[in-house]
C-alpha positions in Angstrom: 0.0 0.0 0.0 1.4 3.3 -0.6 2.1 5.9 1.6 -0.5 8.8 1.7 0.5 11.8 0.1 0.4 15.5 1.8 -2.6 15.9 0.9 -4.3 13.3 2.6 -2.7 14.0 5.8 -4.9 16.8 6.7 -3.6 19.2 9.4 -5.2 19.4 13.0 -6.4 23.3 13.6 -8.0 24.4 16.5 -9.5 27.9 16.6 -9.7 30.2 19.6 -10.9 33.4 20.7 -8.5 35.9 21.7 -10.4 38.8 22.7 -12.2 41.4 20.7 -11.1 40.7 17.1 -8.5 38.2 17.6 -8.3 34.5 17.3 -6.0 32.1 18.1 -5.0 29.8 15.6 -3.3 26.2 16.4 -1.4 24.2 13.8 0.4 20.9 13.8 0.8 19.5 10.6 1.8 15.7 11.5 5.7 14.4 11.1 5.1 12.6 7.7 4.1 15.6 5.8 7.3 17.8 7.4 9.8 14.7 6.8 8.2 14.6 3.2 8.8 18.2 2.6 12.4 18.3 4.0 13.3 15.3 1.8 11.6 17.4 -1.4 13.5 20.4 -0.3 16.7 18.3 -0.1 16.3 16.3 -3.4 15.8 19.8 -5.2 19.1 20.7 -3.5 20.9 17.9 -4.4 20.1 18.2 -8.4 21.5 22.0 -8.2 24.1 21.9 -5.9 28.0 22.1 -6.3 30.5 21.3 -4.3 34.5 21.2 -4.5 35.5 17.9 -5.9 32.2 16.9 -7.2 30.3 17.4 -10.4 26.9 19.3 -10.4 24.1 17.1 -8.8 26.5 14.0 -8.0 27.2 15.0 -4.4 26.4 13.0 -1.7 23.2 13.4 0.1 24.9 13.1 3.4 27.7 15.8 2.3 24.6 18.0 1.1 22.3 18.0 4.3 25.7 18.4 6.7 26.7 21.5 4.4 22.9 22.8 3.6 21.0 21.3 6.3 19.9 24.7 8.4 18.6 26.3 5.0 16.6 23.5 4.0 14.7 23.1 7.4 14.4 27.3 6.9 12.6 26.5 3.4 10.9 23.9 4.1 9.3 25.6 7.6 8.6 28.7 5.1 6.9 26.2 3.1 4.9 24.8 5.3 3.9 26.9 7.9 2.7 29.4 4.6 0.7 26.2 3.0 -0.7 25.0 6.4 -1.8 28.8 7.3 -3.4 29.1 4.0 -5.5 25.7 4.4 -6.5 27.0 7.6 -7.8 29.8 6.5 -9.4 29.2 3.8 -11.3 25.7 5.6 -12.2 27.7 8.7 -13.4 30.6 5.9 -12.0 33.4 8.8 -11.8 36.6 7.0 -8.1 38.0 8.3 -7.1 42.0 8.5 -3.8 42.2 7.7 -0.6 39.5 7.9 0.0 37.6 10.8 3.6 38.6 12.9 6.7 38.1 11.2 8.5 37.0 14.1 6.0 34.2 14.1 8.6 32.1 12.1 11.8 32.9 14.3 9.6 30.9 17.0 8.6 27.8 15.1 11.6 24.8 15.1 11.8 21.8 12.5 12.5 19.2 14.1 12.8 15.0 12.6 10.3 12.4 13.0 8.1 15.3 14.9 5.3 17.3 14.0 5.3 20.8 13.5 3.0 22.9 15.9 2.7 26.8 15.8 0.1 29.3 17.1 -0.6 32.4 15.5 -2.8 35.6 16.1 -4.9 36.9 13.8 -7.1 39.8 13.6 -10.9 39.1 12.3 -13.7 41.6 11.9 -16.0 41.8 15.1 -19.7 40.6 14.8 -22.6 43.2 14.6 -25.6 43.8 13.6 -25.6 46.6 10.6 -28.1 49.2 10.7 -30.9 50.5 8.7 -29.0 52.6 5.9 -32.2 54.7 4.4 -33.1 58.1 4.9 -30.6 59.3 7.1 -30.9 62.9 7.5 -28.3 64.8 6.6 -27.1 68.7 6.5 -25.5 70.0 3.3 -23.1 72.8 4.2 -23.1 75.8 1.5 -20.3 78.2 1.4 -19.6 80.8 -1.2 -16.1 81.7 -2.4 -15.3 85.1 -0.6 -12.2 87.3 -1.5 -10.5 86.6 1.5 -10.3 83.2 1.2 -8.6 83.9 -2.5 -6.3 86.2 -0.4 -5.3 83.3 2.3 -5.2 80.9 -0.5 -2.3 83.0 -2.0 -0.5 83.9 1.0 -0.3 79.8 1.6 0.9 79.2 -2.3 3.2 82.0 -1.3 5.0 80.3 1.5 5.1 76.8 -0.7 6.3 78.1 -3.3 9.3 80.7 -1.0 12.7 80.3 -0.8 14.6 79.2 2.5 16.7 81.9 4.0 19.7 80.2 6.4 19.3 82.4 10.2 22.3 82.0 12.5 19.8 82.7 15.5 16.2 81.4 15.2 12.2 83.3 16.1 8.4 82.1 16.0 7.7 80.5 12.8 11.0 79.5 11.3 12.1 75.8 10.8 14.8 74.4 13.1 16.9 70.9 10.6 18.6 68.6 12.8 19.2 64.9 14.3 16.1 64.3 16.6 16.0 60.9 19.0 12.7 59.7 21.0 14.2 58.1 24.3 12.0 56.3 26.7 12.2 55.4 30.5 13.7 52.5 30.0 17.1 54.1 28.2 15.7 52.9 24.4 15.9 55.2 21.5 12.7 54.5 20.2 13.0 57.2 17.3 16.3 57.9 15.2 15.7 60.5 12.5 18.3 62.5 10.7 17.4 65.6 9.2 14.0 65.9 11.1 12.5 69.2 11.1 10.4 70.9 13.3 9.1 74.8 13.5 9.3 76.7 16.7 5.6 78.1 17.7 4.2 80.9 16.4 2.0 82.8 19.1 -1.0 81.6 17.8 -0.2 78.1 18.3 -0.7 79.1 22.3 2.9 77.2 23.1 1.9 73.8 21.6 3.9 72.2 19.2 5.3 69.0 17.3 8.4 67.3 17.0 9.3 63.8 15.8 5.6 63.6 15.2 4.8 64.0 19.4 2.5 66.9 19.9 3.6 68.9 23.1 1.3 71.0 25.1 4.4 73.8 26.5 6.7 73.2 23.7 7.4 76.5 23.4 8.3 76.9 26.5 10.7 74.1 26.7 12.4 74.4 23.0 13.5 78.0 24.1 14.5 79.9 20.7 17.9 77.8 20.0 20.8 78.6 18.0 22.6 76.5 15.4 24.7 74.4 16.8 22.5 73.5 20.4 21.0 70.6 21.9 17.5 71.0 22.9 15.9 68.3 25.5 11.8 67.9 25.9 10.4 66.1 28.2 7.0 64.5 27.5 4.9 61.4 27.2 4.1 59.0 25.2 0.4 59.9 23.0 -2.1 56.8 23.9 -2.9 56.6 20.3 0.8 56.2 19.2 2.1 53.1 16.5 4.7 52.1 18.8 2.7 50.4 21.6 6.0 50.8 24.0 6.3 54.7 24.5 1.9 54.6 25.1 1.7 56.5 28.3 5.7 56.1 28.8 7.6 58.9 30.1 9.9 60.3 27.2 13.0 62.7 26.5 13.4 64.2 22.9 16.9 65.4 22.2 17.1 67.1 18.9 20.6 68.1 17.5 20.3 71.8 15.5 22.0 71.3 12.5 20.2 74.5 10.5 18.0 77.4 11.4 15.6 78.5 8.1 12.7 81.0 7.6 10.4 80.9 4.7 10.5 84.1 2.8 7.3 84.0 0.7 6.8 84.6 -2.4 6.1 87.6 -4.4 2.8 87.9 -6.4 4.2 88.7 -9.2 6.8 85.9 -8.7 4.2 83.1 -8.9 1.8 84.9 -11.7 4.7 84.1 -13.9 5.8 81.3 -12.6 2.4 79.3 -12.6 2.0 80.8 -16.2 -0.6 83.7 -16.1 -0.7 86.7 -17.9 -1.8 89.2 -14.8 -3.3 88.5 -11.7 -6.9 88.4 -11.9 -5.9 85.4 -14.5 -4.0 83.8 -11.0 -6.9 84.6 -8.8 -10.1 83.9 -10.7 -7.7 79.9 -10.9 -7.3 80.0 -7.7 -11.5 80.9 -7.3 -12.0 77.4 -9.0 -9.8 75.8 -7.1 -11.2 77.1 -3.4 -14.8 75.8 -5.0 -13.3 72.5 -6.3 -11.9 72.1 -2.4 -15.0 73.5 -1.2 -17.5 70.7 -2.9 -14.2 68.1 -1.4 -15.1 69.4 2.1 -18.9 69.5 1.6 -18.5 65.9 0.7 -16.2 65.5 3.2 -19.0 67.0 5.4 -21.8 64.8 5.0 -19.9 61.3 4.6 -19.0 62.3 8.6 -22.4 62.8 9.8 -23.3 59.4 7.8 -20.4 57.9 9.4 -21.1 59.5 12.6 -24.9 58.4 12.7 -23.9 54.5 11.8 -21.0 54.5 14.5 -23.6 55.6 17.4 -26.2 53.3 15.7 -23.7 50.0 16.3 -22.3 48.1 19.0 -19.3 45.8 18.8 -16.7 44.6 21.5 -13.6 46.1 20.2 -10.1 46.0 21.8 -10.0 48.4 24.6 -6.3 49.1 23.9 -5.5 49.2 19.6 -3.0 46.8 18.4 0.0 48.5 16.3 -1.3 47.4 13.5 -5.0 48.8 14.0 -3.0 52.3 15.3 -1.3 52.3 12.1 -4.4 51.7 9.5 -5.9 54.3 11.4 -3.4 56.6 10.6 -2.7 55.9 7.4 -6.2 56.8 7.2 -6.5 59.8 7.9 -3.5 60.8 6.6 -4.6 60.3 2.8 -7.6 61.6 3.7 -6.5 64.8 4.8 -3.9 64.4 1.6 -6.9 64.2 -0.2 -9.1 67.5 0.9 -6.2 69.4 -0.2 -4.2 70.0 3.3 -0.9 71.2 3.0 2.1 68.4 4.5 2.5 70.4 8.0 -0.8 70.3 8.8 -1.4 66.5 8.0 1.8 66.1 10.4 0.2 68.4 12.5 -3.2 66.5 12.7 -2.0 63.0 12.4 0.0 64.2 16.1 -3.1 65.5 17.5 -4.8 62.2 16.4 -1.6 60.0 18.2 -2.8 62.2 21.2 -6.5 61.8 20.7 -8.1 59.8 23.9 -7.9 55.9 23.0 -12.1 56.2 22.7 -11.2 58.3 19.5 -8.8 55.5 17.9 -11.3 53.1 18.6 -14.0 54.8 16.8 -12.2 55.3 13.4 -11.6 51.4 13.7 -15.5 50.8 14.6 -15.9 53.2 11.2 -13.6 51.0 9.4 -15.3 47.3 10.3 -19.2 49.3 9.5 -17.9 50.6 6.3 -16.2 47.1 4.9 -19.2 45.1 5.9 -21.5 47.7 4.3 -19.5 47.8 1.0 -19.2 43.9 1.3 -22.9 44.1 1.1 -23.6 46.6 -1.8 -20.9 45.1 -3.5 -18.8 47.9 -3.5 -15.8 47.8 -6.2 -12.7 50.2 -7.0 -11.3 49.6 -10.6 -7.9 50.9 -11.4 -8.8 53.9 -13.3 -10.3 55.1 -9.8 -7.1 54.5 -8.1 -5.1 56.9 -11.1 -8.0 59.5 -11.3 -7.6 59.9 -7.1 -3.7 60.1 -7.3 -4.3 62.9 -9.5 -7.0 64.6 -7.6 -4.6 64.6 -4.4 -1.5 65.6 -6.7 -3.1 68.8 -8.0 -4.4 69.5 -4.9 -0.7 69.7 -3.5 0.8 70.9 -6.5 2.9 67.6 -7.3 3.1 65.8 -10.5 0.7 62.4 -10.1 4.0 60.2 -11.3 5.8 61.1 -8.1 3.1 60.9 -5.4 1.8 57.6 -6.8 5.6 56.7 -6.7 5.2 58.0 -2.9 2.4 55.7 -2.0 3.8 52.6 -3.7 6.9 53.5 -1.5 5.0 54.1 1.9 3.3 51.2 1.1 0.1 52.8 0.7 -1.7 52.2 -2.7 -4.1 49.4 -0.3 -4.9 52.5 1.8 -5.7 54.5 -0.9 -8.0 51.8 -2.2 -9.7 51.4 1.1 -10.5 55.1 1.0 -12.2 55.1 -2.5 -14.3 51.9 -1.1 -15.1 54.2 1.9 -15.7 56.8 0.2 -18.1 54.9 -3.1 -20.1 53.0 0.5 -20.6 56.7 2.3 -22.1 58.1 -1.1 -23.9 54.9 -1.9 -25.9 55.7 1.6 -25.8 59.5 1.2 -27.6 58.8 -2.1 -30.7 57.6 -0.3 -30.4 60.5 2.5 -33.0 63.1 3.5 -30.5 66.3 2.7 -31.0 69.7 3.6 -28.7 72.7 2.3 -27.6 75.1 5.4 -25.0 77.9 5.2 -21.3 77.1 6.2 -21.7 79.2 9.1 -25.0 77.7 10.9 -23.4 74.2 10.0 -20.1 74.7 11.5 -21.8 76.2 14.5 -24.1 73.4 15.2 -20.9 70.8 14.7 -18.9 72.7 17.4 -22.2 72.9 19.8 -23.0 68.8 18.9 -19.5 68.2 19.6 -19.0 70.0 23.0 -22.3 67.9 23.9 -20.7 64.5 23.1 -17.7 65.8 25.1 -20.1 66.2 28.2 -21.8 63.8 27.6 -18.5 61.3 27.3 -17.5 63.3 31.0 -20.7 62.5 32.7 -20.1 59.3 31.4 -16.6 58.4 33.6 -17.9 60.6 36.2 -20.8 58.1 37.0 -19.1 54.9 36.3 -17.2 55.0 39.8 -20.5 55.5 41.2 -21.9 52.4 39.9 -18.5 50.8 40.9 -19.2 51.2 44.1 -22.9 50.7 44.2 -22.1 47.1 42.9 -19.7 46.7 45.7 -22.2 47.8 48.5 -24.8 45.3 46.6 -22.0 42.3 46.8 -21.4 43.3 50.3 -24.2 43.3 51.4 -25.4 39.9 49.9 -22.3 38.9 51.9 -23.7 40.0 55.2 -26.6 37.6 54.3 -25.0 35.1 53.9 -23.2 32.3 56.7 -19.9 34.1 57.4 -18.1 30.9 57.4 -14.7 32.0 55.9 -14.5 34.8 58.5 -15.4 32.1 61.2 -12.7 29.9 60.4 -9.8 32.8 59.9 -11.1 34.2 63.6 -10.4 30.0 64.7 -6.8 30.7 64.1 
């Protein structure tokens, strides 16, 4: 009879819940099938190696495994920990966010004539109910294009498009170059950038700033107005909705190296006319008109996807993680990053907002990953696709609305390793309209709207206030409940402690 092949030798799994959006997956795939694929691995070896004193494929198998032996166990574990993760999978029909751990692998050992067991964690979509999607009610903010806006618009596209000045001794507003290192309690250098560069406050900023992506609350008061040449220290801690799970809530020291001190000296207007190609400057300000109203319809959009998103993210309840994984922390990011990239924010104020986000309470981390499991299953259920010509015609949308040709950004993203992001975003965004399509909307001025956001927001934050303030309360009504069921009943534990 002959022996069963790989095939036949199916794998034992067990599944496991690991807590909110995690399960545990077990693996062993039995000795037979791992001595099978070490001897493939070897045979393959044997036909292409050469070794000194022997021809190609003619050494012996002994000589081979002695000399080769630690790759071929690394191949073949590769192999099959890749093929029996797959099988899992696909049998168990989990749907996984995301690659498993790397140093999964460094973990797992090949040993002869045993099986090969490994665990893994993986990170599933939480189980919820999806609301009713129909007639949501919706406000449409309107805003007409005002001269001043033109006039800020300019003064922006005049600071982009400046020329650095070198300053020996730096003020408010100018850009400090130099070699900045995030150093945690524990002595670890957690960040190591070169060239990093952050802006000293202007007074409007109120003393807060950023540096190596960290907002600080009395940065200005710290960072001092340094000279080339000087070592600045800041103290701080870690933002709860940082990447890097270590420095959460960890007590930090920034030292940042100044290498170069630069201000921005803007502009002139008749500098850009010519340079962006018009003939006079009503030319340059009636494009930058149509530009304001092509960012304006971006941010009404922008506008009502969040109420939508808002309204199914209070309508749901899900057990999430009460503490993000990195790799949630980072998706969320990544996020809003191209998002904001996309509404036509310039590159300090992304940094600017992605730190406020990394400093955001971990309630407001959790929410954009709620937003993120509503959305997929929604699109998953209007069959919600994104062809390639939507990925190009975005990458040129965000490209002319920073002023950068569409080769290089989408060059950018492929480097950052963001093209699946982007793609995720156009689903989002296709889901949101899909549901705004069948919304009750009503058109409101700019200024009502925005008024009414700030006033629904401050009662959320009240309400979120009230919320902490009373759980303590119900803390300890639970523990006068449990001790009084305990007076109730026989005190026998206390009777035999007062025996001794």
């Amino acid at each position: 009879m002959a022996d069963a092949t790989v095939s036949e030798r199916p794998n034992k799994v067990t599944i496991k819940d690991a807590g909110p959006c995690l399960k545990k997956v077990l693996i062993e795939i039995p000795a037979e099938t791992v001595a099978d694929q070490l001897g493939s691995s070897l045979d393959t070896l044997m036909v292409e190696a050469e070794l000194p004193g022997f021809r190609k494929g003619h050494a012996p198998r002994r000589l081979i495994e002695k000399r080769f032996g630690t790759v071929v166990r690394k191949e073949a574990k590769e192999q099959l920990v890749a093929q029996a993760y797959s099988k899992a999978i696909e049998e168990h029909k989990l749907r996984v966010i995301g690659d498993p751990a790397s140093e999964m692998l460094a973990k797992i050992e090949v040993e002869d004539g045993k099986p090969l067991a490994f665990e893994v964690e993986v990170e599933v979509p939480p189980s919820f109910t999806v609301p009713s999607t129909d007639g949501i009610e919706v406000k449409r903010p309107v805003t007409e294009v005002a001269d001043s806006m033109i006039d800020e618009q300019l003064e922006r596209i005049a600071l982009q498009e400046g020329r650095l000045e070198s300053q020996e001794s730096a003020a408010a507003g100018d850009y400090l170059t130099g070699h900045g290192k995030v150093i945690g309690s524990d002595d670890k250098t957690y960040i190591d950038i070169n060239d990093a560069v952050i802006q000293i406050p202007t007074p409007d900023k109120e003393g807060k700033g950023m540096i190596l992506g960290i907002k600080v609350d009395d940065f200005a008061a710290q960072l001092g107005v340094p000279a080339v040449g000087d070592k600045v220290t800041i103290k701080t801690t870690g933002p709860e909705g940082h990447e890097i799970e270590a420095i959460r809530g960890m007590d930090l020291t920034v030292e940042f190296y100044v290498s170069r001190a630069d201000r921005i000296i803007p502009a002139s207007m008749e500098d850009l006319t010519a340079r962006f190609g018009f003939a006079d400057t009503a030319g340059f300000r009636e494009a930058i008109r149509q530009r304001i109203q092509e960012r304006i319809a971006v941010e009404q959009a922008a506008a009502m996807r969040e109420q939508v998103a808002r309204h199914l993210v209070e309508s749901v309840e899900m057990e999430l993680p009460e503490r993000l994984t990195q790799n949630q922390t980072e998706r969320n990011l990544s996020r809003k990053r191209l998002e904001l990239s996309y509404r036509g924010v310039d590159a300090l104020k992304i940094e600017e907002d992605i730190a406020d986000l990394r400093a955001a309470s971990n309630e407001s981390t959790v929410r954009e990953l709620k937003l993120f499991f509503i959305l997929d299953r929604i699109g998953e259920e209007m069959d919600i696709k994104v062809t390639e010509g939507e990925i190009n015609s975005r990458i040129v949308q965000m490209a002319v609305s920073s002023n950068e040709r569409p080769e290089k950004l989408r060059a950018e993203l492929i480097q950052r390793n963001q093209i699946g992001a982007l793609f995720q975003q156009i689903r989002e965004h296709k889901t949101l309209d899909a549901i705004l399509a069948k919304a009750k909307v009503t058109d409101v001025p700019a200024e009502e709207y925005n008024k009414d956001a700030i006033d629904q927001s401050k009662k959320r934050s009240e309400s979120r206030a009230a919320a902490k303030k009373s759980k303590p309360k119900a803390e300890k009504a639970e523990e006068k409940d449990d001790d009084a069921k305990a007076e109730k009943k026989p005190a026998k534990k206390p009777a035999k402690k007062s025996d001794k």
